[in-house]
C-alpha positions in Angstrom: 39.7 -14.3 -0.6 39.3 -12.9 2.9 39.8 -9.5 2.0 37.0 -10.0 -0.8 34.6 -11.3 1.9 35.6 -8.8 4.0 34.7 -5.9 2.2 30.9 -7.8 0.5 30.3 -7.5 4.6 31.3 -3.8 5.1 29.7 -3.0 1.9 26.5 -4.6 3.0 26.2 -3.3 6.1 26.9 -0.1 4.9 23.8 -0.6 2.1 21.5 -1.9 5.3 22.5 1.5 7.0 21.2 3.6 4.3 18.5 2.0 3.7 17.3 2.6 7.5 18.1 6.4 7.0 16.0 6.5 3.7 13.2 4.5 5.8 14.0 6.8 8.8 13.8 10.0 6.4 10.7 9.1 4.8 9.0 7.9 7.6 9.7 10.0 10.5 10.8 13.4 8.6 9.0 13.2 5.7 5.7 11.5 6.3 5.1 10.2 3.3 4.3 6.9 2.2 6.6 4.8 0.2 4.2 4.5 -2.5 4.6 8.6 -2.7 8.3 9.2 -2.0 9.3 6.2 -4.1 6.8 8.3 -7.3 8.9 11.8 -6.1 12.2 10.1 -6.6 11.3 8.5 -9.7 11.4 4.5 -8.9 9.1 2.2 -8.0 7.4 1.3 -4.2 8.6 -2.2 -4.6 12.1 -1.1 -5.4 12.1 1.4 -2.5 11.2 -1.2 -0.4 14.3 -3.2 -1.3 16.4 -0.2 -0.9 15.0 0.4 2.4 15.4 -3.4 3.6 19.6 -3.0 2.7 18.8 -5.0 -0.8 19.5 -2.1 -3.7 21.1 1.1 -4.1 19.4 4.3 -5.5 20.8 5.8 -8.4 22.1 9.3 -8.6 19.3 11.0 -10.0 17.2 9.5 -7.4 19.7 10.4 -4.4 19.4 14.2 -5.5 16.0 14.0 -6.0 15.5 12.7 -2.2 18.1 15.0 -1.4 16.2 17.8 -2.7 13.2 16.6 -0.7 14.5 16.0 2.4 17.5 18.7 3.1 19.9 16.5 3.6 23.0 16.5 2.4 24.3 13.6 -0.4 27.0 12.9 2.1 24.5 11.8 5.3 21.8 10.1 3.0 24.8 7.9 1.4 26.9 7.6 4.7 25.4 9.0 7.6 27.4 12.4 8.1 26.0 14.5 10.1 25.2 17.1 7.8 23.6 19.8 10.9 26.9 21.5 10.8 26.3 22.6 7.2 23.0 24.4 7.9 24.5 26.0 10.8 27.3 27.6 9.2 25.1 28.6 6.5 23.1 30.3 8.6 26.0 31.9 10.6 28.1 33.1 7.6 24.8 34.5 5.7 25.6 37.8 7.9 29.2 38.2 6.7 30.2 39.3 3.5 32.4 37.4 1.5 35.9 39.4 2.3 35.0 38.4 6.4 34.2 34.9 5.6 38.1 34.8 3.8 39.3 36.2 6.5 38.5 34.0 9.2 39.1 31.3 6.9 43.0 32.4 6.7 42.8 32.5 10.5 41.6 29.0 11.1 44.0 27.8 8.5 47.0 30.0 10.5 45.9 28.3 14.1 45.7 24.6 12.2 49.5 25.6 11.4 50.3 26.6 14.9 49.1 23.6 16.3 50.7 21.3 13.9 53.5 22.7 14.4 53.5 22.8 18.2 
């Protein structure tokens, strides 16, 4: 029964964390009202609200939707990882053709080997 109760308490505050990065996002990135983002993401300002206090869950279509919207990343809105590291690369590799980007890609995975192994 512990383990049960355990986890309700890690889920929870996991669910409390989102909903202050969906609060944060809207609010200090976005600037919109909830009234409007909860209308772009296709649910109601009440039910935003709930998400946003740590009391409900978006649904997928609603995640990509705010995902969309805000530029984030699936991954940070749901768990809070940093997603910077995407944009960066993206904007590193769009100067490298395809054949490069392999490349270095076999050398990072030849170095993880070296080091595992040493």
């Amino acid at each position: 029964m512990k383990k049960n109760n355990e986890q309700f308490s890690v889920d929870k505050l996991e669910q409390i964390e989102r909903g202050k990065r969906i609060k944060f996002i809207r609010e200090e990135e976005l600037k919109m009202s909830k009234i409007k983002l909860a209308k772009e993401i296709g649910v109601s300002g009440q039910f935003l609200g709930l998400v946003e206090e740590g009391n409900g869950n978006l649904v997928y279509k609603s995640i990509k939707k705010l995902r969309d919207l805000s530029g984030h990343s699936a991954d940070y809105i749901l768990y809070g990882l940093d997603d910077t590291i995407i944009n960066k690369t993206k904007i590193l590799l769009k100067h490298y053709n395809e054949k490069q980007i392999i490349n270095v890609i076999d050398i990072i995975k030849n170095v993880t080997l070296f080091i595992e192994n040493n």
